[in-house]
C-alpha positions in Angstrom: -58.0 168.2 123.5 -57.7 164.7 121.7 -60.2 163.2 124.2 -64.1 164.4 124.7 -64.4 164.9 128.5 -67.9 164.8 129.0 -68.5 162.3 126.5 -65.9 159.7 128.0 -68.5 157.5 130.2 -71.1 157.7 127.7 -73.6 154.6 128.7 -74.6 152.3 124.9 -77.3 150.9 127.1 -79.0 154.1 127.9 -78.0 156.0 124.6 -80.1 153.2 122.5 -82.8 153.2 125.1 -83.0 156.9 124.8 -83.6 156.7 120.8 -86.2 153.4 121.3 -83.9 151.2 119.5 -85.0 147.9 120.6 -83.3 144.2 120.7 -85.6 143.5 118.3 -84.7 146.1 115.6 -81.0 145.0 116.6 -81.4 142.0 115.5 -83.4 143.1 112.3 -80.8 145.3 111.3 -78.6 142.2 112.1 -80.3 140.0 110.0 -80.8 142.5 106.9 -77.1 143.0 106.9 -76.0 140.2 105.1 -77.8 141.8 102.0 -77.0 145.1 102.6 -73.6 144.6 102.6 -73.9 143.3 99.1 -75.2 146.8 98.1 -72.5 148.8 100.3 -70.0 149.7 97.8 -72.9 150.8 95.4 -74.1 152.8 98.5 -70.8 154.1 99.1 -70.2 154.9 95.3 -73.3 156.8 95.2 -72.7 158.9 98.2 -69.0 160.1 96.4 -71.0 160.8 93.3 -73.5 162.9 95.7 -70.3 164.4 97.8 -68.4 165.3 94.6 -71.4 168.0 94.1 -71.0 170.0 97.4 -69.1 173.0 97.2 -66.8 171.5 100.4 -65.7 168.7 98.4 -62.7 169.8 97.0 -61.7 171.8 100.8 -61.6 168.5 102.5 -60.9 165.5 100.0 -58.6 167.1 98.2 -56.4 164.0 96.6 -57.0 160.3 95.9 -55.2 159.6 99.0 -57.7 161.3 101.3 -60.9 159.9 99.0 -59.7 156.4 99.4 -59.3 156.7 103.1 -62.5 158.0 103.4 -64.4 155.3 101.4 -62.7 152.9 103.6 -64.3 154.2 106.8 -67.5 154.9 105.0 -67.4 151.3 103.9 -66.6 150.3 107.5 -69.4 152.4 108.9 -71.8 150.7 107.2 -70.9 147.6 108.1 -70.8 148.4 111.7 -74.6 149.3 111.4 -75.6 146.0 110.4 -73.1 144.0 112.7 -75.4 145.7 115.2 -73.1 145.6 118.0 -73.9 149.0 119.6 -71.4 149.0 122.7 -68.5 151.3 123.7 -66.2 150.8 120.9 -69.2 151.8 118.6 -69.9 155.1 120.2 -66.1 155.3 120.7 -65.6 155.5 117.2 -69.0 158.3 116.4 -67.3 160.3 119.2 -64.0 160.1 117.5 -65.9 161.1 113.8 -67.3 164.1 115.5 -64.1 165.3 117.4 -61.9 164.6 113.9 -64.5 166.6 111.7 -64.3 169.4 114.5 -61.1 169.5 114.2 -60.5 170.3 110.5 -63.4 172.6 110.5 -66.1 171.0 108.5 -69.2 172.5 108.9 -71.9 170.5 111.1 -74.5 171.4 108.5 -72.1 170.2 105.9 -71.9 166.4 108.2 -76.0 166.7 108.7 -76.6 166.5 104.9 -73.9 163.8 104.4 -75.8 162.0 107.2 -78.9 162.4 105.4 -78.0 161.7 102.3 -76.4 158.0 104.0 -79.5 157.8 105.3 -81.7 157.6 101.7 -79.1 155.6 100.4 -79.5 153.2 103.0 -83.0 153.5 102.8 -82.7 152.4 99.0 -81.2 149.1 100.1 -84.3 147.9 101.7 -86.6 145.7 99.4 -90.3 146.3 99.3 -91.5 143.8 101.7 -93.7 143.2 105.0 -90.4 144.0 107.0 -89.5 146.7 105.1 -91.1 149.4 107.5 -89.6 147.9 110.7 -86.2 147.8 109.2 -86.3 151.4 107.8 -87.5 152.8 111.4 -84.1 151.0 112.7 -82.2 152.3 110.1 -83.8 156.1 111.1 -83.0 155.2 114.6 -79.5 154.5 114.4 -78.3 157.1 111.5 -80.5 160.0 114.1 -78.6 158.5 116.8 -74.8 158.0 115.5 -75.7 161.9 114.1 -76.5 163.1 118.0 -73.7 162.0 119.2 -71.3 163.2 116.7 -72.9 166.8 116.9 -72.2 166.4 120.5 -68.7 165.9 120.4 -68.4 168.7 118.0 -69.6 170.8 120.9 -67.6 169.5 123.5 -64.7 169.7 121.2 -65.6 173.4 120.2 -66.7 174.5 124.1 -62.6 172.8 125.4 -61.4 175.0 122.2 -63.2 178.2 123.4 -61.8 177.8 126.9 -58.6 177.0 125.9 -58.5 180.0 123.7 -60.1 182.1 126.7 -57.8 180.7 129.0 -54.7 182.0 126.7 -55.7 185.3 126.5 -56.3 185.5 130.4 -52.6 184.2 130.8 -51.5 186.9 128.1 -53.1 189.8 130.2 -51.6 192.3 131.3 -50.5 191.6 135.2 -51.6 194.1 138.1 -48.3 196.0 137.8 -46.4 197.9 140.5 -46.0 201.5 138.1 -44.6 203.7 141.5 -44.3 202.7 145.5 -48.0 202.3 146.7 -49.5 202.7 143.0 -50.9 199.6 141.2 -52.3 199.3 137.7 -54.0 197.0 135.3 -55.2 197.8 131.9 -58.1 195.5 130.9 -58.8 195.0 127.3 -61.5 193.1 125.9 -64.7 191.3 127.5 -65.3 191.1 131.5 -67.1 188.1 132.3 -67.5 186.2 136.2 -64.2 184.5 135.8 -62.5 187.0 134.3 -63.9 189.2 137.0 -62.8 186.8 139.9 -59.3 186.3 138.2 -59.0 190.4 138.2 -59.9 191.1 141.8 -57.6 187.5 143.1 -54.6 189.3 141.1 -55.3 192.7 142.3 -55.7 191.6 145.9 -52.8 189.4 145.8 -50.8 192.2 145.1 -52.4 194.6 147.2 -50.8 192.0 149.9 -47.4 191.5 148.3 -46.8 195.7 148.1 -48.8 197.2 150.9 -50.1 199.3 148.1 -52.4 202.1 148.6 -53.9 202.8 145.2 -54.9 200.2 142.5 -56.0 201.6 138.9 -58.5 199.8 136.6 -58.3 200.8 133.2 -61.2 200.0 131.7 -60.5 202.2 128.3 -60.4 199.0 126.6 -63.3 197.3 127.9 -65.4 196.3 124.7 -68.9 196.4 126.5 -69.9 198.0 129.9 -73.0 197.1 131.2 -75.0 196.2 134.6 -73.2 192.5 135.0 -69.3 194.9 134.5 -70.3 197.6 136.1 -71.1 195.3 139.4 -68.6 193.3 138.7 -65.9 196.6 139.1 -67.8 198.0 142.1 -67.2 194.6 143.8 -63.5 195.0 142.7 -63.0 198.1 144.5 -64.9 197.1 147.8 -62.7 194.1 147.8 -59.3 195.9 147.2 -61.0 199.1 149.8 -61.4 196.5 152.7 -57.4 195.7 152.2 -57.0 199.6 152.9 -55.9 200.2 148.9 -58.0 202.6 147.2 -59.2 202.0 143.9 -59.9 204.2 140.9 -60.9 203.1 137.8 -59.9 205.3 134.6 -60.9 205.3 131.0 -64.5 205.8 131.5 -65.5 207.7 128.7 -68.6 209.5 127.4 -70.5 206.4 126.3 -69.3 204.7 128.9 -70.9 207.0 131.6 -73.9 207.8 129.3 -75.0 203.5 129.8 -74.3 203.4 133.2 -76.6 206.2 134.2 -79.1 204.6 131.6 -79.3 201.3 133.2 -79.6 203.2 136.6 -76.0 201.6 138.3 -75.1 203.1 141.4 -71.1 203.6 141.7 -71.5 204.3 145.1 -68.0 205.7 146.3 -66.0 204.5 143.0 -63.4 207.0 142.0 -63.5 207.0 138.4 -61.9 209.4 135.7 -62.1 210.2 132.6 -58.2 209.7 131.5 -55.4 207.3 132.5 -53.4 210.5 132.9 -56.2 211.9 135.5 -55.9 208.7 137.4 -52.3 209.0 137.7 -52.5 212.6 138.8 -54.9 211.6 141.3 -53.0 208.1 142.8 -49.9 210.3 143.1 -51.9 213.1 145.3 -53.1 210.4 147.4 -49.9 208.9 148.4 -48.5 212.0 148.5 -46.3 212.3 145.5 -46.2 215.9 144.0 -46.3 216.0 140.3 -45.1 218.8 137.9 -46.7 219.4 134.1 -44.9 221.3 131.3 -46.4 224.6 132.2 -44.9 224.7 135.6 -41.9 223.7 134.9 
């Protein structure tokens, strides 16, 4: 997850088209570097004194070593602004800013406002004269720009983490287990969405293969949310595992649970559903013939 996938062939060309930052304000920024650089560590001094305000200040700078680091980039930042070379390696870097600040978990806001503040420091740098309006609108350009591109590869890094973390607890799931000859089950717990969905009925039709089963059982007791999108999703599970000649019953549907589906109008069709695990057992065990015997009887 070191790397930002969709951000990898990011195009400089386009990206300062796409903000209106000309060759023209390149080169201004260019030119006005030489004196802003002689204000940069007074810029860079007065953003600490800023940062030293924010509540997050003492999370994430939390000793002399990590400050000193930091005014080091932030001093190298700068410059890279008024060297004005805005190619890969430049985006390269604000992609690697964003993926790093992800990473430890400081807040996006928390970045905007240090971006802004930058931004009116920089601002403070440039003298009043006829240029100074051009050269602030490039400055604008470029801090709105490096900030777009950082917030996106927060998201990117924050949408691979999601499906990395999604992607674990589908491998922890409980497998479609074999619980008797010819009966299947699979508790589900949690949140059904379409790939969940198609990873259910691929693992419960695989196995429907493997055993020649003839009854599969969907728990669905832990199911956080039932709604049109699951219920459709389950009736399409038991039509695909009924056209491999396996019936399918799905347990655990409780009051609530019944109580929404009618509400929303879902039609179940032929699904077998009961109210209990121990109903669906009772009932997978009639079907392939197994007699059971309770307490009582016995």
């Amino acid at each position: 997850m070191n790397n930002v996938a969709a951000l990898d062939n990011l195009d400089p060309a386009a990206i300062t088209n796409q903000f209106l930052l000309n060759e023209e304000e390149v080169q201004r920024l260019a030119d006005w570097g030489k004196y802003a650089r002689s204000k940069r560590d007074e810029v860079v001094e007065s953003f600490y004194v800023w940062l030293r305000t924010q509540p997050e200040y003492e999370e994430f700078v939390d000793d002399p070593d990590t400050q000193r680091r930091l005014v080091k980039l932030q001093s190298g930042y700068i410059d890279t602004i008024f060297d004005a070379h805005f190619d890969q390696t430049y985006f390269e870097n604000r992609i690697r800013v964003g993926t790093t600040h992800a990473r430890i978990g400081l807040p996006l806001f928390t970045y905007f406002c240090s971006m802004n503040r930058v931004h009116l420091l920089l601002n403070m740098t440039v003298a009043d004269t006829p240029e100074a309006p051009a050269t602030l609108r490039a400055i604008s350009k470029v801090v709105h720009m490096d900030t777009a591109i950082v917030a996106l590869a927060y998201s990117e890094y924050d949408n691979q983490r999601v499906a990395s973390q999604s992607k674990a607890l589908l491998e922890m799931s409980t497998p479609v287990t074999e619980i008797w000859r010819g009966v299947l089950m699979l508790p589900i717990v949690g949140i059904i969405d379409s790939g969940r969905a198609q990873d259910i009925m691929s693992g419960a039709l695989m196995k429907i293969s493997d055993t020649r089963s003839r009854v599969f059982i969907m728990d669905i007791s832990g199911v956080a949310v039932v709604d049109t999108a699951v219920a459709n999703y389950l009736i399409k599970v038991t039509r695909a595992t009924r056209l491999m000649g396996c019936e399918c019953i799905v347990s655990g549907v409780s009051p609530a649970i019944a109580e929404t589906i009618v509400e929303l109008g879902i039609d179940v069709g032929t699904v077998v559903t009961t109210g209990t695990l121990m109903q669906a057992l009772t009932l997978a065990f009639d079907r392939i013939g197994v007699r059971t015997v309770s307490e009582e009887q016995r």
